[in-house]
N, C-alpha and C positions, 0 to 999 in steps of 0.2 A: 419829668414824669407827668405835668400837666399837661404839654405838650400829647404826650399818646393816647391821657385819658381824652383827651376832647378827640383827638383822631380816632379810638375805641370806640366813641358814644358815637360819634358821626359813620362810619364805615361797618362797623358791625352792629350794634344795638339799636341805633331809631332807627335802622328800618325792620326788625322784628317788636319795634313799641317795645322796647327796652329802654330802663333808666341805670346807667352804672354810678355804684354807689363807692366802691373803692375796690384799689387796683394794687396789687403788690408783685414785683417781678422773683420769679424763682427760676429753680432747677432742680431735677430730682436728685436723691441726695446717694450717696458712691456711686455714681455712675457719672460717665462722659457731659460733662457741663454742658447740656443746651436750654438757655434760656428760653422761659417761658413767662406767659401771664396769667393769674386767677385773680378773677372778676368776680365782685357781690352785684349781681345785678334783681331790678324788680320790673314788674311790667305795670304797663301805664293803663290798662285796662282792669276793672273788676271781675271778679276778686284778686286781689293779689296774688300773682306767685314770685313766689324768692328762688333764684339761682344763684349756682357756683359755676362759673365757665372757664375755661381753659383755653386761651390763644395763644396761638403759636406764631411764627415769621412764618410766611413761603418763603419756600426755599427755592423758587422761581424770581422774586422780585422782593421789593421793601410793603407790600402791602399784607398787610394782617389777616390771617381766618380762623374762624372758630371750629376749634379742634372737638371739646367735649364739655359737656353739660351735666349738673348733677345738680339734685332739688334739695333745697336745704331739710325736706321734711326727712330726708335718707342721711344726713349728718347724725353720725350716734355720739360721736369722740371727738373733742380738740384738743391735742396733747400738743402745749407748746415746749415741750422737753425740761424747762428748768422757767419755777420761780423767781429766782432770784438772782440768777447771775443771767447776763447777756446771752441769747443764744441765738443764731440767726432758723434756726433748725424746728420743724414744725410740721404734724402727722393732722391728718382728717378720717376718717374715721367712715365710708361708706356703705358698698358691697363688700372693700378690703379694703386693709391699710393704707394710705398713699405718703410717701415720705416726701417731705419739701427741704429743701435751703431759701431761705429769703436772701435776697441782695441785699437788706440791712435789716437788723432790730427792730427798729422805729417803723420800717412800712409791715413787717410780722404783726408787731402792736398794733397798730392801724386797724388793719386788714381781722385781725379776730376779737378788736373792739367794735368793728363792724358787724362782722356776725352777733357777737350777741346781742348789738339791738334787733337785728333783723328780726333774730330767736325770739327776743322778747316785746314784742313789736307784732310779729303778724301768725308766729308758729305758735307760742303759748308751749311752746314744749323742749322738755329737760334734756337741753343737750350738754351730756359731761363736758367741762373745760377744765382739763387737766392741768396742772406745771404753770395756771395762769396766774398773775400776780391780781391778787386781792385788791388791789389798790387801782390796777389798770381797769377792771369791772367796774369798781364803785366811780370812778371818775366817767365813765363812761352814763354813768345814772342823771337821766335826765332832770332838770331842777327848778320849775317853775317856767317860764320863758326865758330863761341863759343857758340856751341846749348849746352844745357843739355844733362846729358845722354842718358837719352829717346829721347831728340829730337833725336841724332846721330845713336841709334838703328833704329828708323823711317829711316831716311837718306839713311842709308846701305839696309834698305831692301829695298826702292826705287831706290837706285841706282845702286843694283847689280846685274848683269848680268850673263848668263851663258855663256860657251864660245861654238861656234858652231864648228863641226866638221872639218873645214878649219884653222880656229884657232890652234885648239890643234894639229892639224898634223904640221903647220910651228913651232911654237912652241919646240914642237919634235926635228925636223930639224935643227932648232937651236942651239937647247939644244946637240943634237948629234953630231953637228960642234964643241963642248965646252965641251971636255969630263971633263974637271976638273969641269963644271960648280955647279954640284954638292958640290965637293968637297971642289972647293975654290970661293966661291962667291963674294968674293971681285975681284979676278982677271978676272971674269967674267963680273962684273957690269961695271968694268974698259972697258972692252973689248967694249961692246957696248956704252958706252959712246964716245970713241974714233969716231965709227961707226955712231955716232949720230952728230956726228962734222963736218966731211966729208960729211955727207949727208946735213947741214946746209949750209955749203961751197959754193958745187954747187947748190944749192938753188938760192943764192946771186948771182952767174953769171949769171944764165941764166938769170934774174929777168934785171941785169945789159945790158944783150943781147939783151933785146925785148923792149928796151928805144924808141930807133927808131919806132920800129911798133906803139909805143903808141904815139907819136907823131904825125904820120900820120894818126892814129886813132882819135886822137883829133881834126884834123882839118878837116877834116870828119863832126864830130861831130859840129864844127861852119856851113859848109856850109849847114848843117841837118836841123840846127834852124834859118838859115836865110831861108831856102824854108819855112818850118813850119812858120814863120811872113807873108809871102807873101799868104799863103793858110787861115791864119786868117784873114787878110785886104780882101781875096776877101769874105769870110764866112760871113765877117762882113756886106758888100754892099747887099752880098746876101739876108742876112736875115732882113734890112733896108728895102727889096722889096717887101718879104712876109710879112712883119708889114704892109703895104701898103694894101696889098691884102687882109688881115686878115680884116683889119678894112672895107674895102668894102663889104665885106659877111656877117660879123657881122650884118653890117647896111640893105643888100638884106634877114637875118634871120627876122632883127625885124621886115621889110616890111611884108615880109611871114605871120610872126606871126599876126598881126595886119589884115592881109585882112582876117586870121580865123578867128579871133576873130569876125570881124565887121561882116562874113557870120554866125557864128555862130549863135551871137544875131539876125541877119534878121530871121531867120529858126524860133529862141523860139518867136521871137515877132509874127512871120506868127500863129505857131504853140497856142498862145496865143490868136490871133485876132478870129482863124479859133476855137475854143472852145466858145468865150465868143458869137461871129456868131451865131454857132449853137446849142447852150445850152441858151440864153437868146435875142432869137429875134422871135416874137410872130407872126403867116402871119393873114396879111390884114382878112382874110377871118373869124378867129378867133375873130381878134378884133370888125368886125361889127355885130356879132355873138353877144358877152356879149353886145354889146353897143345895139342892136337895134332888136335880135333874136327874133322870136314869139315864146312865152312860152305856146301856145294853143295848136298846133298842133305838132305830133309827130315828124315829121321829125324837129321842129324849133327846142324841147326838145333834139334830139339824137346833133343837131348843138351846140347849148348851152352846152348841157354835153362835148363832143368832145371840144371842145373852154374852157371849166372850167377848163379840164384833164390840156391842154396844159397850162394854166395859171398859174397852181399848179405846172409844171414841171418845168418850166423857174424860179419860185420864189423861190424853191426847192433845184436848182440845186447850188451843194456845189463847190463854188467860190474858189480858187485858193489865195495862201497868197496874198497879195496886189489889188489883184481887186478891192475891196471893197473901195480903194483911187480913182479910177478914175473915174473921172469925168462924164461919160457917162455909166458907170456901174451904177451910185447912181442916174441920171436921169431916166433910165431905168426900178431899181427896184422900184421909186416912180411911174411910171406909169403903171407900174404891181399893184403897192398897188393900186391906182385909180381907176383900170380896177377891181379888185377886191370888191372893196367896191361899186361902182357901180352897176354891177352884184350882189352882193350879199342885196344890198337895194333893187333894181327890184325885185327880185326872193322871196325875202319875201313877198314884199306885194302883189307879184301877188299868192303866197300859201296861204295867209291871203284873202284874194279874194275870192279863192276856198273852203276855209273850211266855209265862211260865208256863199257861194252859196248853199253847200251843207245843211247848216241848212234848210232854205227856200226848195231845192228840196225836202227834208226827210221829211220836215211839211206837204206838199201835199200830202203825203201817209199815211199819221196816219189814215184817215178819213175811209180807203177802211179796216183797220184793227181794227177799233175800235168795230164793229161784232163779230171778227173771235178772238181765243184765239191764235194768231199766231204775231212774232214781225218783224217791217219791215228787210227789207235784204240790207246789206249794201255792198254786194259784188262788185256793177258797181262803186259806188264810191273809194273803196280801190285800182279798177283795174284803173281808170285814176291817181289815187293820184299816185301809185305804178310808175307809168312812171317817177315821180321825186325822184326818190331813189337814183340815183347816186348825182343829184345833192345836194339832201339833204346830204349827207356823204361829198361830198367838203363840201357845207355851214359846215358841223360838225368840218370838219377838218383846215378850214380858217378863218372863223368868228363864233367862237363855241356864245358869245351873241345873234350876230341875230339868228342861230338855236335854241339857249334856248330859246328865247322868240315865234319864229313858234310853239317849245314845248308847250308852258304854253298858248300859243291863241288854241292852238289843242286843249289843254284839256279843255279849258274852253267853247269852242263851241260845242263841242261832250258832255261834261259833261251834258248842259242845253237841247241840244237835244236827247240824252239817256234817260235822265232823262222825260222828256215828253212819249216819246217812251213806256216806260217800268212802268211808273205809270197807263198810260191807259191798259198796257196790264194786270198789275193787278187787275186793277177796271174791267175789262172783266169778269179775274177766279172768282173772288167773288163775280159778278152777277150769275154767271152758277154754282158758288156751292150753293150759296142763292137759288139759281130758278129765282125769280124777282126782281127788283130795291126796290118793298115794302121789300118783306122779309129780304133784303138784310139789311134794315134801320132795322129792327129787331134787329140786330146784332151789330148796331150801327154804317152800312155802312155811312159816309158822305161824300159829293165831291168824288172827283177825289183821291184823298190822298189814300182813302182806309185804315184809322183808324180807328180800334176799339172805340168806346167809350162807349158802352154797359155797362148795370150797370147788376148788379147780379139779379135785378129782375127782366128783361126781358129776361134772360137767366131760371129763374123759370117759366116766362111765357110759352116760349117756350117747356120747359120740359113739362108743364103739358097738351099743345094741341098735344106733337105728344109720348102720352105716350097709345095711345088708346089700343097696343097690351100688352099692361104688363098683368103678371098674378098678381092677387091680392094678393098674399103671397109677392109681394117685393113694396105695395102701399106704406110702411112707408118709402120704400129709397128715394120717390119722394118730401115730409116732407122736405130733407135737400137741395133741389136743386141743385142735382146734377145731371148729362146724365148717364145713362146707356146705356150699348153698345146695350140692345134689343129696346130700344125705336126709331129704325132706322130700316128700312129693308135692305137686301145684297145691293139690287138696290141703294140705296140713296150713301154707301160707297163703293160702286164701281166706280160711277160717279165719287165720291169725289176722289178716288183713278186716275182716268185715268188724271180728270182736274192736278191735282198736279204732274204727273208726266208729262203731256204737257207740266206744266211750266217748270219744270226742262227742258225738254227737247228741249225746245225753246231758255233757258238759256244761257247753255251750249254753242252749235255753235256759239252763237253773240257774249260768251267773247271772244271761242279760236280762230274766226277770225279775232276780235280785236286783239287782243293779236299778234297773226303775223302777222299783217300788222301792228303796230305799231314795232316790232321787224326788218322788213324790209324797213319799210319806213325812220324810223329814226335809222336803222344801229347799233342797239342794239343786243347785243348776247344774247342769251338764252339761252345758255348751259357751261356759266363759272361755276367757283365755287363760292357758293353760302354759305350767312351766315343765321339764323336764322331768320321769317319772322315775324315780330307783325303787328297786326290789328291797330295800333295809328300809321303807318305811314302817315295816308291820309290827320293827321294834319300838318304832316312837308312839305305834295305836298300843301296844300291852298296858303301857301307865294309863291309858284310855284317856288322854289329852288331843281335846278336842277344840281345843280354846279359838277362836278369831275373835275380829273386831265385830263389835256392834254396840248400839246406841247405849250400853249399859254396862260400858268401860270395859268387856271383857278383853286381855290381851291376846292380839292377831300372833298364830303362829305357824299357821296356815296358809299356802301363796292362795288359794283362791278354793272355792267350794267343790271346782271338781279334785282335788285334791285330799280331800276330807270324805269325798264319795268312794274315793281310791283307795285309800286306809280301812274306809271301814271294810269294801271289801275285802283289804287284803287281811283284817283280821279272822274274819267273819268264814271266808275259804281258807286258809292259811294252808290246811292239810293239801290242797288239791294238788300244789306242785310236786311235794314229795311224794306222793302216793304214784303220779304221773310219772316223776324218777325213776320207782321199784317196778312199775308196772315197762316201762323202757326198759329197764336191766333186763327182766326176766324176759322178754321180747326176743332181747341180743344175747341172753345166754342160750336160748331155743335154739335160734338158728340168725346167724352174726348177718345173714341176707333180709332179714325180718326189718334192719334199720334201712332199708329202702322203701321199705312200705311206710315205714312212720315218717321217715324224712318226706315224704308226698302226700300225704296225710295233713301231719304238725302242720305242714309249710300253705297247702289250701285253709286251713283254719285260720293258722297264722294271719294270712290276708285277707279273710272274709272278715275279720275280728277289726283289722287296721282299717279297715275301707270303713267302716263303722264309727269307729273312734280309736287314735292311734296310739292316744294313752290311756286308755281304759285299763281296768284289773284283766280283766280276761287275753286282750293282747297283752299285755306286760308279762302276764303268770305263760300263756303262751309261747312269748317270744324265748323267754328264759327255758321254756323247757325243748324250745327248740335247736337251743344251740348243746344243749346235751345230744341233741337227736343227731345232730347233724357231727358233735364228738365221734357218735358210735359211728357214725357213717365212716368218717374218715380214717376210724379206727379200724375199720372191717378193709377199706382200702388198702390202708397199713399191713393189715393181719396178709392180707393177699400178695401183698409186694415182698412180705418176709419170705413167707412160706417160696416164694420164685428164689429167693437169693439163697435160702438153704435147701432146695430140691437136691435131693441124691440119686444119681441113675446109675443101673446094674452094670456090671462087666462083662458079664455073659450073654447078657440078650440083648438083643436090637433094641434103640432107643423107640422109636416110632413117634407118634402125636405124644407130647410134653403133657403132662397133668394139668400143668397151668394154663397152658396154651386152650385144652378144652375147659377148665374152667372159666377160663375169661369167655370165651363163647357162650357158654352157661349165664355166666353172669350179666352180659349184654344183652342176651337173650332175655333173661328175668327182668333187667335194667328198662329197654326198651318198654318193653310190656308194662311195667309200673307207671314209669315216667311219659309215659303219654299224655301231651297237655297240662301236664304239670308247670305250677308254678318256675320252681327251684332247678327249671333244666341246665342252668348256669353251673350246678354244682355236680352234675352227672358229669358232663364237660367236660370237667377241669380233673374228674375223678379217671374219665375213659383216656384222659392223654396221660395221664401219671402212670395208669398200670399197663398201656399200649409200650409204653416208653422202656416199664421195665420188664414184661414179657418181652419185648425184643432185644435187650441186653441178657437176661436169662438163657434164651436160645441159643444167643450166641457163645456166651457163659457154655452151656453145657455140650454143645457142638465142638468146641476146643476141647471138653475132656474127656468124649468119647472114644473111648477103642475099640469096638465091638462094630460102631458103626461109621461108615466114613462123614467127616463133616458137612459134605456136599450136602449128603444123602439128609443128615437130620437139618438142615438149614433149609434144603428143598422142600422140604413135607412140612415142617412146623409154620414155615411162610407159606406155602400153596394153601396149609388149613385156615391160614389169621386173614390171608385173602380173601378166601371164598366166604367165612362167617362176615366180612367188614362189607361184603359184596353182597350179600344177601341180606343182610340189619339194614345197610344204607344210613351209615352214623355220620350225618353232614361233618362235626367235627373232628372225624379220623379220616378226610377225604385223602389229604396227607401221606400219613401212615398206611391207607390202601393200596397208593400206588408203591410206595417204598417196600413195603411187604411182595407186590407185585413182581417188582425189579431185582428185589433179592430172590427169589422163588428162580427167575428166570436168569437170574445171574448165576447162581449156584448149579442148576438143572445142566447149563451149558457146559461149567465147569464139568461138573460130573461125567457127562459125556465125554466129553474131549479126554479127561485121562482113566476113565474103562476103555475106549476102542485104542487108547496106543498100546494093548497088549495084543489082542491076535497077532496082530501083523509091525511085532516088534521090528524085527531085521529089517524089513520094508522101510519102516518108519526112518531107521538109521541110516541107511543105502540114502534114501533122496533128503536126509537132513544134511549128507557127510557132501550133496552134490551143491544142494542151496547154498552149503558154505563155500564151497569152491566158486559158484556164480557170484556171490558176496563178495568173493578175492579179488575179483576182477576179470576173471577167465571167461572166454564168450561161454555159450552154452552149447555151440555144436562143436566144440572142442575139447570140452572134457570128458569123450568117450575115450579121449588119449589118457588119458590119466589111469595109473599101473590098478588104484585100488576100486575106481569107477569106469572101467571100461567093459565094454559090451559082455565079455564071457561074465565079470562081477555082477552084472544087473541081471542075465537069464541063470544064475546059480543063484541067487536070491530068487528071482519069481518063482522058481521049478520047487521051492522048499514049502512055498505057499499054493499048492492045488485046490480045485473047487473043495474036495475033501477035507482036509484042515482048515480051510475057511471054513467052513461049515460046523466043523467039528467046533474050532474058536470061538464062534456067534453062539454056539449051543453052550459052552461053560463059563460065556460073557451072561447071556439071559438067566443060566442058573445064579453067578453071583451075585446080577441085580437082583436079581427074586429073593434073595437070599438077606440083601440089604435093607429092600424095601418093607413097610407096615402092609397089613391088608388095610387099616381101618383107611390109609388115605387113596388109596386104588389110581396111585399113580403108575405101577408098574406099564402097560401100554403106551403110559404120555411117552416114558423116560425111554420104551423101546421104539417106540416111532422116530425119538428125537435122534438114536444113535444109529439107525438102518437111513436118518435121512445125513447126517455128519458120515456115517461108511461111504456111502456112494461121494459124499463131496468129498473125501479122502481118495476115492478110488479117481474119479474126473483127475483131482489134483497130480497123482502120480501119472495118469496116461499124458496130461498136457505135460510132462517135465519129461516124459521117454520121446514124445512128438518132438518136443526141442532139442535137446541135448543128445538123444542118439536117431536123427532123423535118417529115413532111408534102411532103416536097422532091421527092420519086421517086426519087430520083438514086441510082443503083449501080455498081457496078465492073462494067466489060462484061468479066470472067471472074469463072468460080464454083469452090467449093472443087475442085467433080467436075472441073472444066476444069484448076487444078494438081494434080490427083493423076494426072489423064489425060497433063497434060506431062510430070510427071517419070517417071514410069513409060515412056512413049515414046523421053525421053530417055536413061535408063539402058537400055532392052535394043536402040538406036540404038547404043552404044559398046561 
């Protein structure tokens, strides 16, 4: 081992002025044993540094290199694994753990009795030594000059010096005085010994020589420490004085202190007094104002609001921690509370005052309005109420009770005088759609109310005095007591049209300036957000629960203020929808056509009112009485669609145009005309294909159970009339049903023709049907003039039967039995004889081309020519 450490210090350490101080060989510990070395080395330069090195073999040859370095200041841990029993096994403690085996015990022991001198020696600092034996530390404790050997190596390299260049020249000098000294070292060491004796010598004298001085020196040194006591006895009185002086400052500081103090607190208590002054003291002027202000006149109101402001501000105003204790603060805010409850008791009853008075002023004018279809005007009352609107928002915001209860006396005083208001004003419209108070009882007007109570058969009465202008083809729809829309003239539902929209338009203004003057007066928004509106709130306004949240704990039950604006109205109007209901009934027991006028009507309000606001009272009470409207509507649809399924037509006379057929005409005719730029064309629509759908099953319906007329004939005319009105209206959505009407018209006409002209010239007809069939069989066609029952004599005893004469005579009692078939009201007879003189001649063509084939070369002709029936028919038509 000595051997490597002197090859270690020689080949790796002195030449980085390294000193290695011990050497222990290891390996790392489970793993593939390759020996290694860690070295304590120090360097030979100031200041000290201590290493731990790591050399390793090349693995190229036998010489050593230094693998890795670590400073002993970065040692945290020596865990030599076990105190007490042998272990070769041993951890250091870095960046991370490093595990070692030592090659024996003894160089372990070594090697981390080395470190701890180094530790204690040059680091000064606490490196744990774990698992170490107590006993191997303390031996390691250096003891006087009997160190170990390592200690003594440490030693020498702290204690040896070099020598400076004045040194080694005396030195020299010396040495050159003593030439033997080389030589003979003894005689030399002698030499200077002698020289070190004589220098000791006089040492001793002079020491002996300077006895004296130090004597005189020493007493000196008494009379030194006797001034030194007299300079503390005066230090000491001195500073007895300033203790004096100190304590009187002391006592002038805490004076100081205390007069801040006592100024400080005047300043927060000024600063105190001068807040609660001017944030909670109420002037004279204000107080006589709530206690005694006149609530009539405006300047009293603008006094009283100003006086209310300040009353709310001073109650308001947020108090400072402890105010609230004193005594004259809690006096103050009870007579704030007094001043308010005071005020706020006046102020209602004198509001309650005014909404009474205004009943009684609003009675006095019903009288000049009970004429006119016009409802009174509430504007002069809104405009003095309105002057207490600030005051009503304090009452909201100070005593929300007494304002809920002004609420609920508002609405119940406005509600019973509306309600008069607006019953007379409908007992007007339904005098003036009736005509008179009699008619009006026709209808089943009573009282005031303006309830239907009409029974169905004075609604049959009715029918049948103002049916004067019916045409008699629709007498049996009168049988079921119902209105058709002709038993009315334009005039009578015009009238009814403008009365009905009066009302509407009378309506309207009185809710929506109800509506904001209610919004303004009692300080309700009307543009929050807003949740879903039902028609059964007006049962939750009757207990007159008005409750929401607000600062003075009332409980929220209300989603939001317009909510609460919506009930009051719908208390407030409540009559207006029913009244709207009877005033509809009685509309649609008039004349069942009347709900087209209100359905275009309701349906423009409807959406003037939405565009607005979509959940207001006014939309809402409108929407709902719109779908009554639009009931009737569809109910009059209905009534039209029955009346087509139970039509009855006569046996005896010609059917001609359908009843329903011209009423539908009528009825799109009115429809049109109403529905012009209307809203609700969506529902005309859907109404014109429902009843197109089923006049055209009806005609067909009644076409099958005609005897009197052939079904061509009624299918031709009742389509050629639904044509020509869908053609002349131009109903984009029956474009459809135009053309189909069209094609039946023209399918039917054809039909019709083709089996009226197979009678003149029946035999005809069967001779060249009996030859077509034989051509069918397979037989050419210039060969079955052989044939016994089609040959030549069979085909000129058939034409000889038919002379221009008979023809003639035949076309003449074919145009009587169309004429015969046909209506005058649809003035097809011409169409349908043009159609059958132009099917004769392609009849006649047809026969000539089948005598041309089948008996060619024959001569044989029809003894009449085309000119001969265009000359009959002609004769014949301007004959009738």
């Amino acid at each position: 081992m000595t051997a490597i450490k002197h090859a270690l210090q020689r080949d790796i350490f002195t030449p980085n002025d390294e000193r290695l101080l011990s050497i222990v060989n290891v390996c790392k510990a489970g793993k593939k044993k390759r020996n290694c070395f860690l070295c304590a080395t120090v360097t030979t330069e100031r200041p000290v540094q201590v290493n731990v090195v790591k050399v390793k073999k090349s693995d190229k040859g036998d010489f050593y290199k230094r693998q890795t370095a670590w400073a002993l200041r970065d040692l945290a841990v020596v865990d030599a694994k076990d105190a007490v029993k042998e272990n070769p096994e041993f951890d250091l403690h870095f960046d991370k753990v490093y595990k070692w085996v030592a090659s024996s015990t003894v160089e372990k022991n070594t090697f981390i009795s080395c470190i701890w001198k180094l530790n204690q020696r040059y680091l000064r600092k606490k490196i744990d030594f774990t698992n170490v034996s107590s006993q191997l530390l303390e031996e390691s404790v250096p003891s006087g000059e009997n160190q170990s050997v390592a200690g003594g190596d440490e030693e020498a390299v702290d204690e040896y010096q070099e020598l400076n260049a004045r040194e080694e020249q005396d030195i020299e000098i010396m040495m050159e005085g003593c030439e033997y000294a080389i030589s003979n070292a003894e005689a030399f060491a002698e030499k200077l010994s002698r020289e070190l004796q004589v220098l000791d010598g006089a040492n001793i004298q002079s020491i002996m020589a300077s006895e004296k001085q130090v004597n005189i020196l020493m007493k000196l040194l008494d009379e030194a420490l006797k001034e030194v006591d007299q300079i503390e006895i005066k230090l000491s009185s001195y500073e007895e004085m300033l203790q004096s002086v100190k304590e009187q400052m002391d006592q002038i500081s805490e004076s100081n202190h205390l007069i801040h103090l006592s100024n400080t607190n005047n300043v927060k208590l000024l600063s105190e007094i001068e807040f609660l002054v001017n944030h909670m003291d109420l002037a004279k002027g204000h107080i006589k104002a709530l206690q005694e202000g006149d609530l009539t006149s405006s300047r009293g109101i603008e006094a009283c609001t100003n006086a209310a402001d300040a009353l709310l501000q001073c109650m308001n105003v947020a108090l400072r921690p402890g105010h609230d204790m004193l005594h004259a603060v809690k006096q103050q805010q009870q007579r704030f509370s007094d001043l308010r409850e005071q005020f706020a008791r006046r102020l209602a009853s004198h509001l309650n005052s005014v909404f009474v008075q205004q009943g009684h002023d609003q009675s006095s004018t019903l009288a000049q309005h009970s004429v006119e279809l016009t409802l009174p005007n509430h504007h002069p009352f809104h405009r003095d109420l309105l002057r207490y609107a600030k005051l009503m928002e304090w009452l909201k915001n100070t005593d929300y009770g007494k304002y809920e209860g002004l609420t609920k006396n508002y609405m119940d005083y406005l509600s019973r005088l509306y309600e008069r208001e607006i019953k007379d004003f409908f007992e007007v419209a339904k005098i003036k759609m009736t005509g008179t108070t009699k008619e009006g009882k026709k209808f089943g007007l009573h009282g005031s109310s303006g309830k239907l109570t009409g029974s169905t058969s004075s609604l049959n009465k009715l029918s049948v005095q103002s049916s004067g202008n019916r045409r008699s083809q629709s007498s049996s729809l009168l049988d079921m007591g119902n209105m058709s829309a002709s038993d009315l003239d334009v005039a009578d539902r015009t009238k009814f049209d403008k009365i009905f929209e009066q009302v509407l338009s009378e309506l309207e203004p009185l809710c929506l300036a109800e509506q904001d003057f209610i919004s303004k007066f009692f300080k309700l928004q009307q543009h929050q957000g807003i949740s879903g509106s039902t028609t059964n709130e007006a049962e939750e306004m009757d207990g007159g629960n008005l409750s929401r949240s607000y600062p003075s704990g009332v409980p929220q039950t209300i989603s939001s203020e317009k909510d609460m604006i919506r009930q009051m109205m719908t208390k407030i109007f409540r009559c207006i929808e029913p009244e709207l209901n009877n005033l509809i009934a009685l509309g649609d027991k008039i004349d069942s056509f009347n709900s087209l006028y209100m359905l275009v009507k309701m349906s423009h309000h409807v959406w003037t009112a939405q565009n607005v606001d979509p959940a207001s009272f006014l939309s809402t009470t409108l929407g709902n009485v719109l779908v009554t409207v639009k009931r009737n509507f569809d109910k009059c649809i209905s009534n039209q669609m029955k009346q087509m399924d139970e039509v009855k037509i006569s046996k005896k006379s010609k059917v001609g145009i359908l009843p329903f057929v011209a009423e539908f005409e009528e009825f799109a005719g009115l429809a049109e005309s109403i529905f012009k730029n209307a809203e609700r064309r969506g529902d005309l629509d859907k109404a014109y294909i429902k009843l197109i759908r089923a006049v055209f099953v009806s005609v067909e319906k009644v076409a099958n159970e005609s005897q009197k007329t052939p079904r061509d004939v009624v299918m031709m005319e009742n389509f050629h009339h639904i044509f020509a009105t869908l053609s002349r209206l131009k109903i984009s959505c029956l474009e459809a049903e135009k053309k189909e009407a069209k094609q039946k018209y023209t399918d039917h006409l054809q039909s019709y023709v083709i089996y009226s002209l197979g009678q003149p010239l029946e035999k005809l007809n069967h001779f060249f049907e009996g030859v077509e069939a034989r051509v069918a069989q397979g037989i050419r066609e210039e060969e079955v003039s052989y044939q016994l029952a089609f040959n030549k004599q069979e085909l000129r005893k058939v034409i000889k039967e038919y002379p221009g004469k008979e023809v003639k005579k035949g076309l003449d009692n074919l145009y009587k039995k169309v004429d015969k078939h046909l209506c005058e009201e649809e003035n097809l007879l011409q169409v349908v004889w043009h159609s059958m003189q132009d099917e004769f001649i392609r009849q006649y063509k047809h026969f000539e081309g089948l005598i041309a084939r089948c008996y060619p070369g024959s001569g044989i002709t029809m003894e009449f020519t085309i000119q001969d029936i265009l000359d009959y028919c002609s004769s014949i038509a301007q004959s009738h």
